[in-house]
C-alpha positions, 0 to 999 in steps of 0.5 A: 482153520486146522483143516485148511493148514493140514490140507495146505501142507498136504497140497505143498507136499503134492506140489514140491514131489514129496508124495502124489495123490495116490498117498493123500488119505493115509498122510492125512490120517497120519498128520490128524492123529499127530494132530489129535483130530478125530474127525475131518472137514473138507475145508473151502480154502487151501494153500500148499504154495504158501512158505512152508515155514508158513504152513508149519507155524499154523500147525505148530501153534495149534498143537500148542494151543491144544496142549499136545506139546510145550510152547517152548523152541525145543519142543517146537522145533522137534514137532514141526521136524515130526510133521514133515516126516510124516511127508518124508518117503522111505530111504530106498526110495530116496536113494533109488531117485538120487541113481537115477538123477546121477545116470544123467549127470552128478550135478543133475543128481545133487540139484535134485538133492538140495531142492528135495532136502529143501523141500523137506525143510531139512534145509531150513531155507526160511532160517537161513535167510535170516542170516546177514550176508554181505562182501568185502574186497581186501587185499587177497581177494572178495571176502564173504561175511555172515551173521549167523541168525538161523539156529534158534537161540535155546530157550531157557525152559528148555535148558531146564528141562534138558538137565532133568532128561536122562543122560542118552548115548543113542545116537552117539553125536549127530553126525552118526547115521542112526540119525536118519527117522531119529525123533529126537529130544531136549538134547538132539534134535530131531531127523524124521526128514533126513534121508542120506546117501550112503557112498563110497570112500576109500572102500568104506561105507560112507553117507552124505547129506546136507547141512540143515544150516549151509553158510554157501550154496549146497553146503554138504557133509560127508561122513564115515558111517563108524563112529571114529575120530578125525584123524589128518593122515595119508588116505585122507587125500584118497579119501578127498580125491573118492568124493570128488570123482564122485562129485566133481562139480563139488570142493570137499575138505577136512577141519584139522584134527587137533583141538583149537585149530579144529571142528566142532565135531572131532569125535566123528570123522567128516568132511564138509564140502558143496557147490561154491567157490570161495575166494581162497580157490580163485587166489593165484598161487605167488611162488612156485617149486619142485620136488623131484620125487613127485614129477607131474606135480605143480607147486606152489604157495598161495597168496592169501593171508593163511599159509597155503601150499598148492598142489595140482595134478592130473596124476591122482597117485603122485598128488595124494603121495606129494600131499602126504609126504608135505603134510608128515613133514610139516607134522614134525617141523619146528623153527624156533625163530618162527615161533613154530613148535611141532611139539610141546611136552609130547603134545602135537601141535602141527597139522593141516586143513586139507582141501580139494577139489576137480579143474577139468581132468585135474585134481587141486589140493590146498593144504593149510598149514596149521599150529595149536600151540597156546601161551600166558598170553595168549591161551586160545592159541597163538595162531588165533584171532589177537584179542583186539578182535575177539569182540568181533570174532573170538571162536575158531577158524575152521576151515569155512573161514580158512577158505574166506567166509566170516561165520559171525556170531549171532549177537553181531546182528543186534550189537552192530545195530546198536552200535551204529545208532550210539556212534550217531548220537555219540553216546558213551559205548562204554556205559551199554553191554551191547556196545563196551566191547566194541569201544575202542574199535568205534573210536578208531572206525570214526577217526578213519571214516568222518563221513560216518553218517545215517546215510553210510553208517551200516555200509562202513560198519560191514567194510570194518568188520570185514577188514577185520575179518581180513586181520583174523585170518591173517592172525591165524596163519602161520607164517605172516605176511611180512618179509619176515614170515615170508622168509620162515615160509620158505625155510619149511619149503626148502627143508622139503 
């Protein structure tokens, strides 16, 4: 069967254009030597059409079974990355390919692109289907809800054997372009198939690449070839208006830069973007403004439960300076009856999502007003998810969520199950792990719903959470809703 599978993967790298049949023999001497095979069978059957999931699962459990690595998933994932490698071509190569599909159109180029990194199994489309996906319609517009299942949970042998590896700063983090061919280990992962596509942005070298877990459609990162931190500063909208002219069918936006409010990765300056419309994109603007300084320019705020000023020009120049002067107001702005503190003790607490994208021969910039500031009470941040809902979502809000997509922990997949089969039979929540935390919400999702039965229990579970989600975002804006925020919204406007 050895022979089938690596003719099979062979045959599915012909297929997808990974390599030709001018390459057969050296990419089957290569994977025989990852594969310790030291001699060849032309096998009956094989079948490159197969999943390449499929295809990578048999070769894995082959090295497995024959001690040439760990059965562990670290050290499963880490092999299959090498194997595609071995498919992988050269950068140059890459490159030159990606030219020449953009000398047709920018969206010929990135379609080429994605299917290539899919292909590759950079993007792990397999897993990413795994994810559990569904809408919510609120108030301010149609919501996207997930369950992110994709990333495999760490093993704990693998945990064990990563506290015994010694320490490597080689690459710096994962978003450095050393990462490219990078063979990874117990603490990284692997990257023998990432191929980026250095550009340029503000006369920089950049890189772009896509996410090898995308919550939507062609979800991209761009990324400074150094390795310095984000920073929310006036060329960050240059920076955003360069990769929209380049791609101009793609939206593109930063994490803020502070912590709590922030990404994952502040230590490497990166914005994330993609081929998708989020409901914050198609929300109206409710209140429109002027700033004479900055003619040319619509503004406005936006409805939707975070706080969102809206900025659109065809004049690139005189919207870049309308955003940097709005966002190094709000930097400095308090209003104490809103509870908003530009500082603390010397500590910043003021900053913004910026997010961007092309309408025809205009540009549009979104800028999400965004605090930090914590309490006794609240010490994951006052503008954050309000403790009632941490047993749904209890991690940041960056700026997926910000633009309306939930991205749900991976335990919701089985405790939501679990749930639904206790509020059926009516068992005591409280006495199960999997759904204490969840009680008191179940209580009140069957007083609003006595219809609750077998037939509708998971549908009116996913339209809880995504109100709930709704509640999320609207905990983290800073200005409310209500009358009151409303007004406090419009104090900071007019101090512009």
């Amino acid at each position: 069967m050895i022979y089938e599978d690596v003719q099979s993967l062979i045959d599915y790298a012909i297929q997808n254009e990974l390599i030709t049949p001018d390459d057969v023999y050296v990419i089957r001497n290569q994977l025989m030597e990852q594969l310790g095979l030291t001699d060849w069978e032309n096998p009956a059957h094989a079948d490159g059409s197969q999943p390449v999931d499929t295809i990578l699962e048999h070769l894995v459990d082959y090295a497995c079974e024959k001690g040439i690595i760990p059965d562990t998933t670290a050290s499963r994932d880490l092999y299959d990355t090498r194997l595609m490698g071995v498919l992988t071509p050269f950068p140059r190569e890459v490159i030159a390919q990606f030219h020449r599909h953009y000398q047709v159109s920018p969206q010929e180029a990135t379609d080429w692109y994605f299917r290539f990194s899919e292909a590759l199994n950079y993007v792990r489309a397999g897993r990413i289907a795994k994810d559990l996906k569904w809408t919510y319609e609120s108030e301010y517009g149609t919501l996207d809800i997930t369950i992110n299942r994709s990333k495999p949970e760490k093993d704990p042998r693998d945990i064990a054997l990563a506290r015994t590896r010694t320490a490597s700063s080689y690459p710096l983090c994962q978003l450095c372009p050393e990462n490219a061919g990078f063979a990874g280990h117990q603490n990284h992962p692997a990257r023998q198939n990432l191929r980026p596509i250095p550009i340029k942005v503000y006369g920089q070298d950049w890189q772009f690449q896509y996410s090898p877990y995308g919550y939507y459609n062609e979800h991209c990162i761009v990324f400074n070839t150094r390795h310095i931190p984000m920073v929310i500063d006036s060329t960050v909208f240059e920076k955003l208006m360069d990769i929209v002219d380049l791609l101009p069918h793609y939206f593109v936006g930063s994490n803020a830069d502070l912590p709590i409010v922030g990404g994952s990765i502040l230590s490497h300056e990166h914005f994330q973007g993609g081929h998708y419309t989020f409901a914050m994109e198609k929300a109206e603007m409710e209140t429109h403004f002027t700033l004479p300084q900055f003619e040319g320019v619509e503004m406005g705020t936006v409805k939707w439960p975070m706080s969102v000023i809206r900025l659109r020009s065809e004049d690139r120049k005189a919207l870049s300076a309308a955003a940097s002067y709005i966002h190094s107001q709000w930097r400095t702005y308090s209003d104490p009856e809103a509870g908003i503190y530009a500082e603390t003790d010397g500590t910043p607490h003021n900053t913004v999502t910026p997010i961007m994208r092309k309408k025809g021969s205009a540009y549009e910039c979104d800028l999400v007003l965004r605090n930090n500031l914590t309490s006794e009470e609240r010490p994951l941040g006052i503008f954050h998810p309000n403790p009632s809902l941490h047993h749904i979502k209890k991690e940041n809000i960056g700026l997926i969520e910000v633009m309306g997509l939930a991205v749900l922990p991976a335990r919701l997949a089985v405790e939501l199950e679990v749930l639904k089969d206790a509020m059926l039979e009516g068992r005591d929540l409280t006495a199960d792990p999997q759904t204490a935390s969840h009680a008191e919400w179940a209580k009140t999702v069957l007083a609003n719903h006595p219809e609750f039965s077998k037939d509708n229990a998971q549908e009116i579970l996913r339209q809880e959470v995504g109100a709930v989600f709704e509640q999320v975002l609207c905990d983290a804006g800073v200005y409310k809703r209500d009358a009151k925020g409303q007004a406090a919204f419009a104090r900071f406007i007019s101090s512009l």
